[in-house]
C-alpha positions in Angstrom: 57.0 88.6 49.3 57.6 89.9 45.8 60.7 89.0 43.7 62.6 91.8 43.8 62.2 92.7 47.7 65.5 91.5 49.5 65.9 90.1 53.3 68.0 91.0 55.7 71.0 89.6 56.2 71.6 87.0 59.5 73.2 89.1 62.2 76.8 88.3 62.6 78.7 88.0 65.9 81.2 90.7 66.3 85.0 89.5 66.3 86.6 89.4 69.7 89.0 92.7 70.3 92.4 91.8 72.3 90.8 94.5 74.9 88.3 91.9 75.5 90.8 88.8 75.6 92.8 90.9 77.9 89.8 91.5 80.3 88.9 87.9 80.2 91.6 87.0 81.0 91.9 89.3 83.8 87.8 87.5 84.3 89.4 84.6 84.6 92.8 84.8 87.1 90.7 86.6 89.5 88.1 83.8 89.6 91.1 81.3 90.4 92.3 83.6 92.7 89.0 83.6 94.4 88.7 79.9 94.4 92.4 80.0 96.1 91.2 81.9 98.6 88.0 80.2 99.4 89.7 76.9 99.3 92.5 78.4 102.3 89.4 79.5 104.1 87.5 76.0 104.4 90.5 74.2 105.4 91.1 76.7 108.3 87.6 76.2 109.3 87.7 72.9 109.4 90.8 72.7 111.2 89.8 75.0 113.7 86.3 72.7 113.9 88.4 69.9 114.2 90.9 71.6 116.9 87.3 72.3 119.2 85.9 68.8 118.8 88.8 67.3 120.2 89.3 69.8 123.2 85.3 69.2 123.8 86.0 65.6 123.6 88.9 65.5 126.1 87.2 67.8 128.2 84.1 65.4 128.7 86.2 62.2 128.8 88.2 63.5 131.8 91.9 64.6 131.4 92.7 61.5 133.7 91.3 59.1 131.4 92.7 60.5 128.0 96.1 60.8 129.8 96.5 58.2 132.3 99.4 59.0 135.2 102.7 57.9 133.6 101.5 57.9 129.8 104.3 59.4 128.5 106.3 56.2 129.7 105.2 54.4 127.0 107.0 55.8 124.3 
C-alpha cells in the first residue's frame, strides 16, 4: 500500500427509523399473542386427554365398582 492511498471506511449500522420500532413492536405483540393462543390450546388438549382417560378408566373398572350402590350416602 503506498502512503497516500486511503482505506475504506468500516461499514456503519444504519440507525433504527420509528417505522421500524413500530413494526417490531407490532413483531413482537403478535408473537405474545401467538404464544397466548398456543398456550389455551395445550391446556384444552390436555383436559380433554385427561376427560377420556378417566371415562376409559371407569369404563374398564365397571361402573359398579367405581360407584358402589348407595355411594352417594357417604357424604
Amino acid at each position: 500500500m503506498s502512503a497516500n492511498e486511503q482505506r475504506a471506511a468500516a461499514p456503519a449500522i444504519p440507525a433504527v427509523t420509528r417505522e421500524q420500532e413500530r413494526q417490531l413492536a407490532a413483531l413482537a405483540e403478535r408473537h405474545r399473542e401467538g404464544e397466548q393462543v398456543e398456550r389455551s390450546r395445550q391446556l384444552r388438549g390436555l383436559l380433554v386427554l385427561a376427560f377420556v382417560v378417566l371415562v376409559l378408566s371407569i369404563a374398564r373398572a365397571g361402573l359398579a365398582s367405581v360407584f358402589p350402590h348407595g355411594w352417594w350416602r357417604i357424604w
